[in-house]
C-alpha positions as CSV (number, residue, x, y, z in Angstrom):
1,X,14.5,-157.4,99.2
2,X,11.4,-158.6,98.1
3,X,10.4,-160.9,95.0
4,X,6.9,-161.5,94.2
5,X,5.8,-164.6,93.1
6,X,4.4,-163.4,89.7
7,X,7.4,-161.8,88.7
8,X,8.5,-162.9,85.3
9,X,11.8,-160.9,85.0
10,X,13.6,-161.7,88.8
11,X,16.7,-160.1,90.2
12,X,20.0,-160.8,88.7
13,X,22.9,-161.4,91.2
14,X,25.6,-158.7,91.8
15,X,29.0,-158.8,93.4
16,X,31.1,-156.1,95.0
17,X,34.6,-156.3,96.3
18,X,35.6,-153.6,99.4
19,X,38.2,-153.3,101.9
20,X,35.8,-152.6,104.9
21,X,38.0,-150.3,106.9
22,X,37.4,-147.5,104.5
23,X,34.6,-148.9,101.7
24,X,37.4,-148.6,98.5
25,X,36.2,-150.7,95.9
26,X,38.1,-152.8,94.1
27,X,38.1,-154.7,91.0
28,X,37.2,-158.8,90.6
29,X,36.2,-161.0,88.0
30,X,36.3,-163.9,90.1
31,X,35.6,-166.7,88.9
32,X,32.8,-166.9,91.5
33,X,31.4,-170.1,92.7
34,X,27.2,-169.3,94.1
35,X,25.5,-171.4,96.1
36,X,21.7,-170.9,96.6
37,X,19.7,-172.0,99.4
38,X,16.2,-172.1,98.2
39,X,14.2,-174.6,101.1
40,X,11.1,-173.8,99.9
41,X,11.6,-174.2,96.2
42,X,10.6,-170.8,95.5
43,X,12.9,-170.0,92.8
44,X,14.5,-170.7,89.0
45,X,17.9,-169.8,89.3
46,X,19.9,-169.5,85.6
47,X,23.7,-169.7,86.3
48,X,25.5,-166.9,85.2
49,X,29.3,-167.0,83.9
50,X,31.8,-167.7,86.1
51,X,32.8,-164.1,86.4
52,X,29.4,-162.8,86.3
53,X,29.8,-160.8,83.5
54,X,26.2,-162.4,82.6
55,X,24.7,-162.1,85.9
56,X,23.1,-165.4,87.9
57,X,19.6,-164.7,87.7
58,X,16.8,-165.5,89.8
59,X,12.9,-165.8,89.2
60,X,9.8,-166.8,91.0
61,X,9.0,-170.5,89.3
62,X,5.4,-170.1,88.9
63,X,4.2,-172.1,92.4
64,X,3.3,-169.5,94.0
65,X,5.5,-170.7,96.9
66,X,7.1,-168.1,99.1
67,X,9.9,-168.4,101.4
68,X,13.6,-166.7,101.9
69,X,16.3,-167.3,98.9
70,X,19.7,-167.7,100.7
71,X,22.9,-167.2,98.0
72,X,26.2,-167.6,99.4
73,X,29.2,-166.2,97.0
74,X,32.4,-167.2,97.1
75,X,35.7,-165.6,95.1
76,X,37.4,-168.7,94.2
77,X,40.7,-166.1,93.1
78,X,41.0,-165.1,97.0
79,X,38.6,-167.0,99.0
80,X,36.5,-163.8,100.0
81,X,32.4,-165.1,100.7
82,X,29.6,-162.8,101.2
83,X,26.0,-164.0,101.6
84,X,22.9,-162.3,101.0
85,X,18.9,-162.9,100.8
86,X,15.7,-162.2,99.7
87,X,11.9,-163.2,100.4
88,X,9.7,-164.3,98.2
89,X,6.1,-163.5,98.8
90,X,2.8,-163.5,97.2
91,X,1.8,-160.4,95.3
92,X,-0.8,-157.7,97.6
93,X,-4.1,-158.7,96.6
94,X,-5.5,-156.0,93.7
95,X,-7.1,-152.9,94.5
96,X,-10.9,-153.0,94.7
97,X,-12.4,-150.8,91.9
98,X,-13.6,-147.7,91.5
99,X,-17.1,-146.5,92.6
100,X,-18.9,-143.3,92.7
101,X,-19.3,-141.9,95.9
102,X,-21.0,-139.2,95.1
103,X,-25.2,-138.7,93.6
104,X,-25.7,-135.4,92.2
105,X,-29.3,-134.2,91.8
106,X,-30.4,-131.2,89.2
107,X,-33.0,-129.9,87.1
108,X,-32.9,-128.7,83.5
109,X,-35.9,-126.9,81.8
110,X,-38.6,-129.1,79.9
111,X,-38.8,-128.6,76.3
């Protein structure tokens, strides 16, 4: 995934407990302890609750830094981790404007 680096509302964190033999889901509330990796200070992380029922969210902070977001989770109720990341990067550069490409030439009658 992708954040840009004027993006004022960020991604918020989500979690997602599976038995990977055969993908069925199961239920967790933690509490979950996450740990961000953020090297090239790219981020504002705001903590979530310990069960994530209000998501750990995470915004570009206005440098205009990019660089890869690392966030391990870990299930402190079972000691299940999973790690995940996302880029920031700088926004593409606006799309030049408009122009006519066309000159059409006509007569009308003189009064």
């Amino acid at each position: 995934m992708q954040l840009l680096t004027n993006d004022l509302k960020g991604f918020n964190l989500t979690i997602l407990e599976t038995l990977a033999a055969s993908g069925q889901v199961f239920p967790s509330a933690g509490p979950f302890q996450v740990d961000v990796q953020d090297p090239a200070n790219t981020v504002t992380v705001t903590a979530g609750t310990p069960d994530q029922t209000t998501p750990t969210n995470f915004k570009a902070n206005g440098s205009n830094a990019i660089g890869t977001v690392t966030v391990k989770v870990t299930d402190t109720s079972n000691g299940l981790v999973g790690t995940a990341s996302f880029d920031v990067v700088a926004p593409p550069p606006p799309p030049p404007p408009v122009k006519a490409d066309t000159l059409t030439v006509g007569f009308v009658a003189a009064p």
